[in-house]
C-alpha positions in Angstrom: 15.9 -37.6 -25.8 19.2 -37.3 -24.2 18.8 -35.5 -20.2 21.0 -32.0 -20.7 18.0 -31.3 -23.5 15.4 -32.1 -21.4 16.4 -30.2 -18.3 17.4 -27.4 -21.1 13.4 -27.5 -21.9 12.2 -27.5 -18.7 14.4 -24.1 -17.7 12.9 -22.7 -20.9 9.2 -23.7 -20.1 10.0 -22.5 -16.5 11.9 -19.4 -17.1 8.4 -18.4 -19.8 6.3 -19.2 -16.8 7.8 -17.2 -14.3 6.0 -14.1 -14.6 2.7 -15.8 -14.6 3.6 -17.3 -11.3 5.2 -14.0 -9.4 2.1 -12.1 -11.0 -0.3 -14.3 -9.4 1.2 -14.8 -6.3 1.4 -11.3 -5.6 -2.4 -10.8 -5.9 -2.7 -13.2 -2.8 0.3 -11.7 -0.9 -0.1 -10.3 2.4 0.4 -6.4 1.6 -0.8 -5.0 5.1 -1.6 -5.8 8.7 -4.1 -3.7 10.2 -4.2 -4.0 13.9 -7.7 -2.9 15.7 -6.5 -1.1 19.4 -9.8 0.7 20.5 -11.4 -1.0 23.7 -14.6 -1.1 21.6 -12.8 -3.6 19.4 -10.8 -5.4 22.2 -10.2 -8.9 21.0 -10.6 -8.2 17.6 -7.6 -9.9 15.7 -5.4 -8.2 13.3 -6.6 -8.0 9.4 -4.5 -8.8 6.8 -5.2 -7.5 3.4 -3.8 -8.6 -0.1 -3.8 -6.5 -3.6 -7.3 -8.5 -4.2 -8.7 -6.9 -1.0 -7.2 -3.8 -2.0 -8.2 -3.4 -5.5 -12.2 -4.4 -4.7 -12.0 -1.1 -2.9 -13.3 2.0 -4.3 -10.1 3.6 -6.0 -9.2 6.9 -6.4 -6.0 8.8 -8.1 -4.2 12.3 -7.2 -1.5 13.5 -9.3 1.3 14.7 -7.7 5.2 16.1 -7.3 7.1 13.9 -5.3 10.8 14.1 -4.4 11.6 10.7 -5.8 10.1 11.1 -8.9 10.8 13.2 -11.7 8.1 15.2 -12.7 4.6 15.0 -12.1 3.2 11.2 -10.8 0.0 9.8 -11.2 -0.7 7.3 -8.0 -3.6 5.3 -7.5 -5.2 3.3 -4.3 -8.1 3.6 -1.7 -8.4 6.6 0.0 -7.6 5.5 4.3 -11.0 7.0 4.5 -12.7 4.1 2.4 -10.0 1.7 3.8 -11.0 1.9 6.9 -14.5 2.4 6.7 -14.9 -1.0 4.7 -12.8 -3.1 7.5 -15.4 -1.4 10.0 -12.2 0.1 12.0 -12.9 2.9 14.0 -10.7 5.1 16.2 -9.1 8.6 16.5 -5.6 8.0 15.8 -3.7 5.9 13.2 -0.1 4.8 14.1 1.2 4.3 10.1 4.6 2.1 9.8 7.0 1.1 6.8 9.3 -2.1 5.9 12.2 0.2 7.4 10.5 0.9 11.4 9.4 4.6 10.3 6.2 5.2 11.7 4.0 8.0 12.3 1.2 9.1 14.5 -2.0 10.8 12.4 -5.1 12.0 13.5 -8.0 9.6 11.7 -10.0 12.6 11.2 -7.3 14.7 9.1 -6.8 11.7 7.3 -10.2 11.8 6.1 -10.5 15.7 5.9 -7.3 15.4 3.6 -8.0 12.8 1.5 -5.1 10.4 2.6 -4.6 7.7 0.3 -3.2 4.5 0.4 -1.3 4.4 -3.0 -0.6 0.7 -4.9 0.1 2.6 -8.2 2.1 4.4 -10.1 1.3 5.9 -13.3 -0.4 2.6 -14.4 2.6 0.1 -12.4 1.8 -1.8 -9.0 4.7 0.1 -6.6 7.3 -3.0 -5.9 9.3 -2.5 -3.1 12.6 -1.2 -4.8 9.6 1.8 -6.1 8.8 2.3 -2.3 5.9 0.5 -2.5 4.1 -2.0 -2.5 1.4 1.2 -0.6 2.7 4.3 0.2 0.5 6.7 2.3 0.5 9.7 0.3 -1.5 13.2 0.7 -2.7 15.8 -2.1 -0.1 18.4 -2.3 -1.5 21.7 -1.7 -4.0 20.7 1.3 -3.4 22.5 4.1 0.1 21.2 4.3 3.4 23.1 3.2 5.5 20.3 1.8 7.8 19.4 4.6 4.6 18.8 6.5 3.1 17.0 3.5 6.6 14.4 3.2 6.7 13.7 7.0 4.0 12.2 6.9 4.5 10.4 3.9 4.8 6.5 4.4 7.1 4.4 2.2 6.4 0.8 1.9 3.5 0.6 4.5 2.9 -2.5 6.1 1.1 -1.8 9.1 -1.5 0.0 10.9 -2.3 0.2 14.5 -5.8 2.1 15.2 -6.1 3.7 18.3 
């Protein structure tokens, strides 16, 4: 077989096997670095957690209006409350920060009161980055927050947390 077929084959083969690759790479990807700050937990190193870790979580869903997204969403992830809990992390504040430096500074406690989640879904689709993803912390709109309060402390493309 001449070579310009061959290599012709193996860019086919490759170019069918792609998605199988990227798909199960990201499964194994680091996704988020949770950093333990408490003196309780002095020492402790940081966790890093993968859409595996993630998705052996309890899940939840919340549909909701977002800005970015035309009409009603439905996004899917752990609630921070179960997050948390299952990495036995404990503290009173959560510093929350994206891909682009925003962070934020939330209460643990109104976290869990709200029912904060850590979304990885959107209407069926793991978030990629160019969706805001891959985990955006999101709240339940109509909880206590009016929506300017509710988007401030929305997170795009999470990828750490520093408990303090």
């Amino acid at each position: 077989m001449p070579p310009h077929i061959c290599t012709r084959i193996i860019f086919i083969v490759l170019a069918w096997l792609w998605p199988f690759v990227v798909t199960a790479s990201s499964l194994t990807a680091p996704l988020l670095t949770i950093q333990p700050g408490k003196l309780s937990q002095a020492g402790r190193p940081p966790m890093t957690l993968d859409r595996t870790s993630l998705l052996a979580l309890p899940q939840s869903s919340m549909e909701t209006g977002v800005p970015w997204h035309e009409g009603p969403a439905r996004f899917e992830g752990p609630l921070l409350s179960s997050l948390m809990e299952s990495l036995g992390v404990h503290g009173e504040t959560l510093v929350v920060t994206g891909l682009d430096g925003y962070s934020i500074r939330i209460a643990l406690a109104e976290a869990y009161e709200m029912d904060a989640m850590m979304a990885h879904s959107c209407n069926g689709k793991f978030l990629s980055i160019r969706d805001l993803g891959p985990l955006i912390l999101l709240y339940p709109k109509g909880e206590g927050f009016s929506s300017q309060q509710r988007m401030f402390r929305t997170v795009w493309q999470v990828s750490h947390i520093r408990v303090e």
